[in-house]
Z-matrix of the N, CA and C atoms (Angstrom, degrees):
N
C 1 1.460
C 2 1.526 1 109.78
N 3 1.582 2 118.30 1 -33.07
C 4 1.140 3 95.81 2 -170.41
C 5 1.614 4 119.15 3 -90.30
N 6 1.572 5 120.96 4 9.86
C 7 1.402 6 123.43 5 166.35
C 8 1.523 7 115.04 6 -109.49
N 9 1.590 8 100.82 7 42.77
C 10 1.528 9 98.65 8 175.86
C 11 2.115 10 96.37 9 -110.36
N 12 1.194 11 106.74 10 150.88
C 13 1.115 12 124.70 11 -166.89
C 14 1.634 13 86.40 12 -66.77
N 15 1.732 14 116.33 13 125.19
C 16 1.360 15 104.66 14 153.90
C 17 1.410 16 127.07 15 -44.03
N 18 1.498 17 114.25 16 133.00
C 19 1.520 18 120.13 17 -173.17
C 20 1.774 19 86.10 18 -176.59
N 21 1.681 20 107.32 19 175.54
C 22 1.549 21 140.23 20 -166.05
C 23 1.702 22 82.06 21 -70.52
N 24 1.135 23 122.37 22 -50.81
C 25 1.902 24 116.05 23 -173.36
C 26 1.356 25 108.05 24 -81.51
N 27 1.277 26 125.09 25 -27.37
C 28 1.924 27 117.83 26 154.55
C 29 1.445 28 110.44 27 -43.11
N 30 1.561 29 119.62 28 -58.96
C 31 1.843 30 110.24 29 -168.55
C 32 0.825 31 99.07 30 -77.00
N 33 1.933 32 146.37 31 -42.58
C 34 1.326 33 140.68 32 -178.15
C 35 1.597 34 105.82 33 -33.62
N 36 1.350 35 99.44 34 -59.78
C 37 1.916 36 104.96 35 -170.11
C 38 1.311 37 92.72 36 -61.72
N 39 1.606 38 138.53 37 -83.12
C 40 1.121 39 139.25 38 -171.45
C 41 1.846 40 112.57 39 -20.90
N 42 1.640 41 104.75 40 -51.88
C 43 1.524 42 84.21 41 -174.56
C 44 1.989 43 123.68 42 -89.26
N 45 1.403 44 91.76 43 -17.60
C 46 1.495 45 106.03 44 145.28
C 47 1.652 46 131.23 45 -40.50
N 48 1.121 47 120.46 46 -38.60
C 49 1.640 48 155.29 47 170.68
C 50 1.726 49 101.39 48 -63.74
N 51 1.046 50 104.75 49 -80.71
C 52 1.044 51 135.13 50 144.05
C 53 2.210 52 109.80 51 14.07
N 54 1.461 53 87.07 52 -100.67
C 55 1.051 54 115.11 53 179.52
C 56 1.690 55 115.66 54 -60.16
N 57 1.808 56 119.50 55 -7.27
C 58 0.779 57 97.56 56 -166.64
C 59 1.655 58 91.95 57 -111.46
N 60 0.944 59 111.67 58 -14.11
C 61 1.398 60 136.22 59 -155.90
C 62 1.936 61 118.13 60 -122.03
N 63 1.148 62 116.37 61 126.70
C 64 1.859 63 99.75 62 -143.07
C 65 2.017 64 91.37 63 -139.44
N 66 0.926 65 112.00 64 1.44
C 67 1.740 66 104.57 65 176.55
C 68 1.605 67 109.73 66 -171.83
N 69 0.976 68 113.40 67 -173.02
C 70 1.802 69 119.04 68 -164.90
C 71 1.384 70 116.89 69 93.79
N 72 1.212 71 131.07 70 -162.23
C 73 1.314 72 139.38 71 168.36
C 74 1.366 73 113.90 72 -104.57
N 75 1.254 74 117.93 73 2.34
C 76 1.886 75 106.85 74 173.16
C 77 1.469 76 92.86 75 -99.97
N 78 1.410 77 123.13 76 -33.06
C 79 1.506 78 105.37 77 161.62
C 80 0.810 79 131.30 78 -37.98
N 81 1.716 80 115.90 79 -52.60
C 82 1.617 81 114.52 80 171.38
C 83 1.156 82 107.19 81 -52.93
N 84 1.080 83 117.26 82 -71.69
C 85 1.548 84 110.44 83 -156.98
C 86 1.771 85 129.73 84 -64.63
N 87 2.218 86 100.77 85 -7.11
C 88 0.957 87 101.80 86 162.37
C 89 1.861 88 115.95 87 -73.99
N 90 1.212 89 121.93 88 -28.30
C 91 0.895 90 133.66 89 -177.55
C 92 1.640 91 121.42 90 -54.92
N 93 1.454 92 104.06 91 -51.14
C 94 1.406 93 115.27 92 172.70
C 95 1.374 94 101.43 93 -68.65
N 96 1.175 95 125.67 94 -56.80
C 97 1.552 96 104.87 95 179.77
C 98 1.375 97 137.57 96 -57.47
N 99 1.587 98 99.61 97 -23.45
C 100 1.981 99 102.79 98 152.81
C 101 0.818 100 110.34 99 -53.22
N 102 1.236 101 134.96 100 -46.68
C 103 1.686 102 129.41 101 -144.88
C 104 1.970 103 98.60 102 -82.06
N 105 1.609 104 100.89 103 -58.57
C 106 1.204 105 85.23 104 172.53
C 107 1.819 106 129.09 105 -49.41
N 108 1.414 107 98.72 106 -55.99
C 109 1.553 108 89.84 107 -177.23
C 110 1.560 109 125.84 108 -49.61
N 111 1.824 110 129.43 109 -24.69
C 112 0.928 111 114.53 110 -161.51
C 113 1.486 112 86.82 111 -113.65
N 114 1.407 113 119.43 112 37.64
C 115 1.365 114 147.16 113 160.31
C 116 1.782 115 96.11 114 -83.41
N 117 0.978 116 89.09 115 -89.95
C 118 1.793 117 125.74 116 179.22
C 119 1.708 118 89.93 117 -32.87
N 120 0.853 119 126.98 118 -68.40
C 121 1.477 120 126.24 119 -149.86
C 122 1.667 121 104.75 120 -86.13
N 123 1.233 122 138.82 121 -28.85
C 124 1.292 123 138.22 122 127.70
C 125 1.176 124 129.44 123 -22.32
N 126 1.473 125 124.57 124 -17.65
C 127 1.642 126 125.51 125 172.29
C 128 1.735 127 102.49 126 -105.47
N 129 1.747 128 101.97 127 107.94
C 130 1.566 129 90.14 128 157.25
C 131 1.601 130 148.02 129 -39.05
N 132 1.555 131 120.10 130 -17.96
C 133 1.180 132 112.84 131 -166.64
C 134 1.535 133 83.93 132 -96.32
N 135 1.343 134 129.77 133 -35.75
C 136 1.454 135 127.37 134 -177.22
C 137 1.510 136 119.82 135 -51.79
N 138 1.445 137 113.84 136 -37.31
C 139 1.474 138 138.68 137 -179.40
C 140 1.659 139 108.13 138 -82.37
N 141 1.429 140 113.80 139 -17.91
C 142 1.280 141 116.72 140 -178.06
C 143 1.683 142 97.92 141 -96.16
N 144 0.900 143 123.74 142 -58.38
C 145 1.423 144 115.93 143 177.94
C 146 1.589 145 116.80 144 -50.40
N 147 1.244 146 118.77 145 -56.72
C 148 1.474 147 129.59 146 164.10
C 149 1.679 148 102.01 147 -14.18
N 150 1.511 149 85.04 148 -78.72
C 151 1.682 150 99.63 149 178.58
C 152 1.405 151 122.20 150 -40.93
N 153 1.168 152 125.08 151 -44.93
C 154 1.334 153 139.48 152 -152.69
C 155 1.560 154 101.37 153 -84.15
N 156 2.039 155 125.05 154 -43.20
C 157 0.744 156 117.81 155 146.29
C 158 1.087 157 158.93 156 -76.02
N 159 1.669 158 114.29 157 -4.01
C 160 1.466 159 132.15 158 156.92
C 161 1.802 160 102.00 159 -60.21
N 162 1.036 161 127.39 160 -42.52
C 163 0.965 162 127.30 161 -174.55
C 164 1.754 163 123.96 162 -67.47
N 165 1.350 164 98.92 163 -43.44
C 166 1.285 165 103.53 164 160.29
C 167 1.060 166 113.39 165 -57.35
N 168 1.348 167 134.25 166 -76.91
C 169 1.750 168 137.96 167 159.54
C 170 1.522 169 101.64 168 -0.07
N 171 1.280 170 127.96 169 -45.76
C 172 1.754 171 109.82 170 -155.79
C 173 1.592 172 77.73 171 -98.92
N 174 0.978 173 162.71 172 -19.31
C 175 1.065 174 145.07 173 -146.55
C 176 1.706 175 128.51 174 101.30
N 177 1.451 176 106.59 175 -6.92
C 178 1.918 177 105.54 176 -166.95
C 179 1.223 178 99.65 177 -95.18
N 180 0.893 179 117.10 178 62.29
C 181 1.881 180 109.63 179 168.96
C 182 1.288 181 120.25 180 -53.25
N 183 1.152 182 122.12 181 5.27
C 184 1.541 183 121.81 182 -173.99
C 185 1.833 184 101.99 183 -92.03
N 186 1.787 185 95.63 184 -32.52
C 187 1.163 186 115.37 185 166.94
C 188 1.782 187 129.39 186 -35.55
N 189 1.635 188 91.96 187 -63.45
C 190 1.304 189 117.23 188 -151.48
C 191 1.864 190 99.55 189 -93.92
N 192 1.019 191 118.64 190 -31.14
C 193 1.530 192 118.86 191 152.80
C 194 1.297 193 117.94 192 -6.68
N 195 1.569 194 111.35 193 -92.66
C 196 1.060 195 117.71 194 176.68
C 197 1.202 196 138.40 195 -54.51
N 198 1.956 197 112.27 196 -28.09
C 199 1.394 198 126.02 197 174.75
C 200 1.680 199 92.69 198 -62.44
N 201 1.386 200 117.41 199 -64.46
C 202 0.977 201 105.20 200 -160.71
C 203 1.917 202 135.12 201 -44.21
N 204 1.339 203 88.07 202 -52.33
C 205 1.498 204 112.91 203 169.95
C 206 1.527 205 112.37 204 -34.60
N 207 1.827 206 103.17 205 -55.81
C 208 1.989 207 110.27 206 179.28
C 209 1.555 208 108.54 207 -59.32
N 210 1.510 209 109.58 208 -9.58
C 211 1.655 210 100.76 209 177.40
C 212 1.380 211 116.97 210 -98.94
N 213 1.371 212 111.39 211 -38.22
C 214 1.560 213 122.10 212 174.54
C 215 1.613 214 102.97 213 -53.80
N 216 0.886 215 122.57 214 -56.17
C 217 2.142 216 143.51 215 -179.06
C 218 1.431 217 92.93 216 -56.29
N 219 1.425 218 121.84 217 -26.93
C 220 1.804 219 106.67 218 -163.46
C 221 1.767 220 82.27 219 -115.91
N 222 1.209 221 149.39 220 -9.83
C 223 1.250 222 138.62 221 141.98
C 224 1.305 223 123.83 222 -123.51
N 225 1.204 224 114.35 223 98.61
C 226 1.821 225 111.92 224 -174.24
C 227 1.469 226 119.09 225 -74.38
């Protein structure tokens, strides 16, 4: 879980983890890393870039253009 690209199936697993699993220190640290990611993923320009490079990744660059651009414009 923790070398999956933040995304909606990063916190799924994380709170899955979560739920199965209730003390130790990977708890903690699963814990903090929820918090950040659904930190991270709560900011549109963060979710736009995400996007923009998942998209590149598959190949649609026609896609990721525009994602990209709404993130660069929402952090210059």
């Amino acid at each position: 879980i923790k070398d999956m690209p933040v995304s909606d199936a990063s916190v799924s697993a994380l709170k899955k983890y979560l739920s199965i699993f209730s003390d130790g220190d990977s708890v903690a640290a699963a814990q903090s890393q929820l918090a950040e990611q659904q930190k991270q993923l709560a900011d549109p320009a963060f979710r736009a870039r995400a996007q923009g490079l998942a998209a590149v990744d598959s190949g649609m660059a026609g896609k990721a253009i525009p994602e990209l651009q709404q993130a660069v414009r929402a952090n210059p």
